[in-house]
N, C-alpha and C positions, 0 to 999 in steps of 0.2 A: 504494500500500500504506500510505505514511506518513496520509495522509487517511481514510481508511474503516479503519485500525487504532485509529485515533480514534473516528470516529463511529459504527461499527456499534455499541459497546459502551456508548458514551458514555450513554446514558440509563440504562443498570443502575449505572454509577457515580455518577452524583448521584443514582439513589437510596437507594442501598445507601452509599456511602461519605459523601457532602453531606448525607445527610438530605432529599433536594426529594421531595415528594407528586408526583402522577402527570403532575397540569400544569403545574406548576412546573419539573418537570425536562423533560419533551416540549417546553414552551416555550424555555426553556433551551437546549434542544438545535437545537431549527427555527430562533431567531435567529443563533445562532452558525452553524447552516449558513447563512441564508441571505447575511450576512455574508461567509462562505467567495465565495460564490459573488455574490455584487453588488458586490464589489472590484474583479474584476476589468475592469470597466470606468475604473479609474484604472490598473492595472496596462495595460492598451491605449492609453487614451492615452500614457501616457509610453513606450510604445514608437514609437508611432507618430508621437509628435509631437517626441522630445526622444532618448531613446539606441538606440533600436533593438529588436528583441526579442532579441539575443543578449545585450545588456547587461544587460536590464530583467530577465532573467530569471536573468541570473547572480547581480545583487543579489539577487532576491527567493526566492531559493534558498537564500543566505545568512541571510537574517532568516527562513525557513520553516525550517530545519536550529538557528536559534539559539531560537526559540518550540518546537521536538521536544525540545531538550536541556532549557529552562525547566520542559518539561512532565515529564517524566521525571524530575527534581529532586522535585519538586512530589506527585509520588505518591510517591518515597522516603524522600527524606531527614527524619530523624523532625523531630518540629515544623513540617515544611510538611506531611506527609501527614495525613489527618485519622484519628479515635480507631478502632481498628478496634470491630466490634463483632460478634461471632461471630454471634447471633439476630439482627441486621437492623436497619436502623435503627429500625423503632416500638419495638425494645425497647434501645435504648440508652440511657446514662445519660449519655453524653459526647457535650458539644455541639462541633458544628465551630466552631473560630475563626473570625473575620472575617479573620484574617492568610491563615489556610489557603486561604478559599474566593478571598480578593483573587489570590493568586500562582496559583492553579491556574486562572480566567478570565482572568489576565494572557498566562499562557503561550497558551491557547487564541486570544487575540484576536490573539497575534503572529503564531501561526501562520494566524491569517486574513489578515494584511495580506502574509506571504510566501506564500500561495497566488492574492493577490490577482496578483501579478505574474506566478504560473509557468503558471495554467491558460491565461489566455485567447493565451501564447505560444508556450509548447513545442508546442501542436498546430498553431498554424500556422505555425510555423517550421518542423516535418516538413514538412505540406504546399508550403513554399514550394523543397522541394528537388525540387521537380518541376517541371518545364518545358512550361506546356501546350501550347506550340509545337511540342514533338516529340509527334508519335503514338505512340508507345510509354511517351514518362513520362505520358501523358496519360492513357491505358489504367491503368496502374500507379495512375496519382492517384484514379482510381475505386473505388479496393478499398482507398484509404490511410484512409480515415475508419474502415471495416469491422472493418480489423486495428488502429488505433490504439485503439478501443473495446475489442475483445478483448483487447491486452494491458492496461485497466483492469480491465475484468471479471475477467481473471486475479489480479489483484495483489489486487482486492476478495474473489475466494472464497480468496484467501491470507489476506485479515482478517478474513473470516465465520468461517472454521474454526480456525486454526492459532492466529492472535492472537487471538482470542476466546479458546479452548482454555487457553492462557498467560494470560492476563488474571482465568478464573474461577479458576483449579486449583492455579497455580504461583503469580501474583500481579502488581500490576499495576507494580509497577518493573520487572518481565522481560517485562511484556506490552506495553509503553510503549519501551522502552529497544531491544527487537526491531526495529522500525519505525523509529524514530530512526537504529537503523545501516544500515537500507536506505536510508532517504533519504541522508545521507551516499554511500553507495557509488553509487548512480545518479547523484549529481551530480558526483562524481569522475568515473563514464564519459562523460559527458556533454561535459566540460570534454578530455578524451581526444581527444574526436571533430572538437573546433574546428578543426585544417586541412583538413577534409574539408566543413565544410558551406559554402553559397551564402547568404551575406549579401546582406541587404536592407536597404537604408539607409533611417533616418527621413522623411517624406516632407511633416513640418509637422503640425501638432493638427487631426485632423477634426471637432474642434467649433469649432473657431474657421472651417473652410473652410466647415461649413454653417452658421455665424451669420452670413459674410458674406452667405452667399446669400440668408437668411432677412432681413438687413437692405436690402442692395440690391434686393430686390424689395418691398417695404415700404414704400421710400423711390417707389416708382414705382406703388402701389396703385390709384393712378387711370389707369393710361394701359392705353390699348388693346392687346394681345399682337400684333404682327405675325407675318406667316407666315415660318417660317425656311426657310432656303435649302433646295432639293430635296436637298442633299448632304446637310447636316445632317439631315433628316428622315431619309437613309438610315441614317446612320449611329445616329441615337438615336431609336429607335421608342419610348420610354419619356416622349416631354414632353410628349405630349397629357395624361396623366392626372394633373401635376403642370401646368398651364399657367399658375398664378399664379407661380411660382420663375422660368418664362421670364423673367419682365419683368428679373430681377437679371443677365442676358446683353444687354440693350437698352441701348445707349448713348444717353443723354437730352440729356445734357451735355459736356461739357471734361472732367468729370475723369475717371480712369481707378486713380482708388482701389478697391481690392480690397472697400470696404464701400460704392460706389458701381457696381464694373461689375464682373464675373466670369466667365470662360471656359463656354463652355457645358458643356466635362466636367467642371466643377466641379457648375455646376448638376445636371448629369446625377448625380453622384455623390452628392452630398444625395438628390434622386430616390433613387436606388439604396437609402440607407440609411434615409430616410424611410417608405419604400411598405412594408419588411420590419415595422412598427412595429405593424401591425394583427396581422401572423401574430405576433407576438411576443407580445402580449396573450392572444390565445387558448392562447398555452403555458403560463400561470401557473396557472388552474386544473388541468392533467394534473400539472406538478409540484406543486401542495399535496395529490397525492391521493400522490402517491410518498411524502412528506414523511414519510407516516403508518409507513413500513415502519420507519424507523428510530427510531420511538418507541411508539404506541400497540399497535405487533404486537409490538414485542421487549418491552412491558411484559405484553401475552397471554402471550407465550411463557411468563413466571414464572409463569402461573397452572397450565400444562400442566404432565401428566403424562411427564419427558422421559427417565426412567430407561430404560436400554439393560443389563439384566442388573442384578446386587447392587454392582459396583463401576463404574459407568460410567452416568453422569447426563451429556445434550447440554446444554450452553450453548444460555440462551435467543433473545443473539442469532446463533447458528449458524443457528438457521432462515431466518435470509435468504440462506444458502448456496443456498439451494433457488435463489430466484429468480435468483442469480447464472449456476449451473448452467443452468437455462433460456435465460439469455441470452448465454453462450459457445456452447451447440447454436447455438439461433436465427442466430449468425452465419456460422457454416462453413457451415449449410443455403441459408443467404441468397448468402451469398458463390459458393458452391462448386454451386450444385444450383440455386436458384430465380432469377437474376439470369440466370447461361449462356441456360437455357430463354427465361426472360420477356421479354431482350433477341432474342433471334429471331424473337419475336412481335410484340413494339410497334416493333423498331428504332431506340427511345433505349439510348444507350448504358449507362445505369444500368437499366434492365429497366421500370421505370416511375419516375415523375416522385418528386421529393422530398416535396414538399406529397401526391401519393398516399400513399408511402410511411408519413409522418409521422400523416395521416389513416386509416391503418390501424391506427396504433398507439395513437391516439383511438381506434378503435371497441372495441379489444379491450382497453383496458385499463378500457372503459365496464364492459362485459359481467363481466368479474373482478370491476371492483365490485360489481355488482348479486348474484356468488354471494359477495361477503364478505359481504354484507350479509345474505344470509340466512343465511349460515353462521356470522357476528358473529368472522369470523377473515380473516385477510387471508394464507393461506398461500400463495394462487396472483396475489399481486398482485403486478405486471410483468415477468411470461409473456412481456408486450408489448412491455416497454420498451425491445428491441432496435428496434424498425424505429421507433420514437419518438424517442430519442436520436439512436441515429446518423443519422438524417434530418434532426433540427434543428441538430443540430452543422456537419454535408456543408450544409445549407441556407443558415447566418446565413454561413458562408465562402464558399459559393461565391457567392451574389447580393452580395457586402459589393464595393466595388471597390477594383482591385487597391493603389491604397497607404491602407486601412484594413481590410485583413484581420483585424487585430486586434481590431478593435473589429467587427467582426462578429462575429468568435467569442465576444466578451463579451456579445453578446445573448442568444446559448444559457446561459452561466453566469449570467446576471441573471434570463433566465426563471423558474431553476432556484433563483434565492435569492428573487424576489419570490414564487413559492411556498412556499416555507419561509414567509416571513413573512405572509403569507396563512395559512397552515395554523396560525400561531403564532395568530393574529386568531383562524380556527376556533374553536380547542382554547378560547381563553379566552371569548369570547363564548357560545358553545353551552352549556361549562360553570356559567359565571356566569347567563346567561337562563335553564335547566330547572332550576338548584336554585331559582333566586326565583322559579318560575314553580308548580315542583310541590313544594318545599318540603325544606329542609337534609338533606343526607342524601341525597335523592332525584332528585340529577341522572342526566344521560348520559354523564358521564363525572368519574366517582370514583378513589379512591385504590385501591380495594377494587373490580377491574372486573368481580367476580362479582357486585355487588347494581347497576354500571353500564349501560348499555343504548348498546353501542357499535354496533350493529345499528342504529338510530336516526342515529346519527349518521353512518353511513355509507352510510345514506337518503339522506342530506343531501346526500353527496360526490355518489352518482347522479344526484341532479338537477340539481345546478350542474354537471358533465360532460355532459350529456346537454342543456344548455342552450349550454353552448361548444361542441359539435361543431357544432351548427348552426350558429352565427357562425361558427365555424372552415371551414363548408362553402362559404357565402357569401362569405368573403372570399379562401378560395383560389382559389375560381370567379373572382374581379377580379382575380386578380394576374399579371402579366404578366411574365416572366419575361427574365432578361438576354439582350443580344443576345451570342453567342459572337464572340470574336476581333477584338473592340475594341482598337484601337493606344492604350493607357492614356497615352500621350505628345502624343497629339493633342489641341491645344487648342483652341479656335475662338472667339472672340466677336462677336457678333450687333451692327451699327450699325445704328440707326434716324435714315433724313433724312426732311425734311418736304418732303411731294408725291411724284412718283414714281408707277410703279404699282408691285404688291407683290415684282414680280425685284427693279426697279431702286432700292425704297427700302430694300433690306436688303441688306449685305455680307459676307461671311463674311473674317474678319481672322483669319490665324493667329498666336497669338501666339508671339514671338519670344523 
């Protein structure tokens, strides 16, 4: 709620309160999301490598709760709030401070570095209070991504409608200040709940376990890969398609330094994290088409006609309520109605595969675009984006292994920021090439988006989506997925002696 209380409305306030022109403040708002959201990949490692995710997130709770209160300041108290101006900013005579606009991206940017820490942990800290070894939390764990999604989607058409509502009508210290005490209260329960949850201890920097790998195999770029032991082939069906990283499991030498030799589940687990790197590309274009919702449509929405009777006018960005509404049905249908079914059919436990799942939410958020595009409105865009999120969410956790959960789940939120700032790229490029192309005044994306040609530009989105579904199709076609019920404790590493035949020159060492 504390999040999307923020950003749904965020671009009507710079430009209504900041004074920013249309791309100015869209861009404005995509960098600092995608910021939100490309943090978290420091907020993972430091769980993973240094306090854990119940720490990491306690802090980062603390500096996201201290950045809600900065911000709430910041739109109140007079001399930080900026001049009001009843007719809008082109007709104001009062300029914003440099003071005003510094503390109100100050507060913003805190509260990116405390979401840096909370998103990519709190979900996989739920996730890790299940047990996949028991059949029944294992079952349970299947429907945990489904309902974790649903209650954001909740919290989000709590900040489409209600804080919106508060934000145009009443004002934006009570619109601001609302969500500030949510945050608060959910991390008192949360801190509540501490002797009940199952801690996972830090397990070492997963960037530093795949540089060794990446180094030790490097250091061996010339030697031939021998064949690994039939056990280890059983156990990790995944080396043939990484077989240059083998060589950093090959013992050459004496030494038995970590950036000289390396366990082969070490290896295996770069693998793991590696191979997800193509799927994760192809998610960057679907999120800079999301991007668009919470700027370019909620700057449409002010152009609409949004009166409801003489005394009741909808906030422009309420209309992403829509899509939100869409995608709490879409989950109770998915959950509750099409998974039961689908899974009787295929007999995978989730009804169909994730990369299906997620590839469905590509196709159908293609075809959305294609009628915004003729319709130069984007009311029905992400319809889709239930079985698209919660698939790349369920996807970068479940293939990540098991001690860099974290940093799996921070590839879904990276995806999610390197679109933003892709979309930021869009907005300004497209802009800047059709006014110098057709001349001032006369781009595709103006301040004034009745004489803009936002239909055009979301031409554009269609064809760069319609070019990544295919890459997208290609490489989920190659992707091979984990083998289930891996003893993450088992380590192996691979010696190589000279001569021998290929049993007897290769030993499998477990390490001690």
């Amino acid at each position: 709620m504390a999040y999307y209380g923020i950003a749904t409305n965020l671009v009507v306030y710079l430009s209504k309160e900041l004074q920013e022109g249309t791309v100015q403040s869209a861009n404005n708002v995509t960098n600092w999301a995608g910021t939100v959201w490309i943090l978290p990949i420091l907020g993972a490692y430091v769980a993973d490598a240094h306090l854990g995710r119940f720490w990491t997130f306690a802090i980062a709770s603390a500096v996201y709760f201290s950045g809600m209160i900065l911000l709430t300041l910041a739109v109140s108290v007079p001399g930080l709030k900026p001049p009001t101006c009843p007719n809008g900013a082109a007709e104001c005579d009062k300029e914003v401070t440099p003071l005003q606009k510094g503390i109100f991206y100050c507060a913003l940017y805190i509260v990116a570095v405390g979401t840096g820490g909370t998103k990519p942990n709190i979900s996989t800290m739920g996730a890790d209070q299940f047990d996949e070894f028991e059949s029944k939390e294992r079952t349970h764990k299947l429907s945990f991504f489904n309902w974790w999604m649903f209650s954001i989607f909740f919290g989000t058409l709590f900040s489409n409608t209600f804080l919106v509502y508060l934000q145009d009508h009443v004002g934006w210290s009570l619109g601001y200040g609302v969500p500030t005490a949510g945050l608060g209260i959910s991390i008192l329960v949360f801190f509540l709940g501490t002797p009940l949850y199952r801690h996972k201890l830090p397990v070492g920097s997963p960037f530093t376990k795949m540089a060794q790998v990446l180094v030790a195999a490097a250091r061996k770029w010339n030697m031939i890969t021998p064949m690994l032991l039939k056990l280890t082939i059983k156990s990790f069906h995944l080396w043939i398609v990484y077989r240059f990283l083998d060589k950093a499991a090959v013992r050459t030498t004496g030494s038995t330094s970590p950036w000289h030799l390396t366990p082969v589940t070490q290896v295996e687990e770069t693998k793991q994290m590696m191979k997800m790197l193509p799927i994760l590309a192809t998610t960057i274009i679907p999120s800079a088409l999301v991007a668009q919702i919470g700027t370019l449509f909620i700057k449409q929405g002010t152009t609409l006609n949004r009166s409801m009777g003489p005394h009741f006018e909808i906030p422009p960005a309420c209309l992403a309520a829509f899509v939100t509404i869409f995608m709490l049905l879409s989950i109770i249908v998915y959950d509750r109605a099409f998974m039961p079914y689908i899974k009787r059919l295929t007999g995978n436990p989730r009804g169909i595969t994730l990369l299906q799942r997620m590839g469905i939410g590509f196709l159908l958020q293609i075809i959305v675009m294609v009628a915004a595009c003729l319709a130069e409105r984007k009311r029905l865009e992400v319809a889709a984006q239930h079985n698209r999120l919660v698939a790349k969410l369920e996807f970068f956790y479940d293939q990540a292994p098991q001690g860099m959960k974290s940093l799996g789940t921070s590839y879904f939120t990276s995806s999610i920021g390197l679109g933003q700032f892709l979309s930021s790229f869009l907005v300004r490029t497209v802009s800047e090439v059709t006014e110098r192309r057709n001349g001032k005044g006369r781009g595709w994306i103006l301040n004034n988006l009745n004489v803009s040609h936002l239909d055009y530009y979301y031409g554009l989105l269609v064809v760069l989506a319609l070019v990544n579904f295919v890459v997208y199709l290609l490489v989920a076609k190659l992707f091979v997925y984990n083998v289930e019920g891996l003893d993450p404790k088992r380590q192996v590493m691979v010696q190589h002696h000279d001569g021998g035949d290929d049993d007897d020159g290769i030993v499998g060492i477990p390490k001690q």
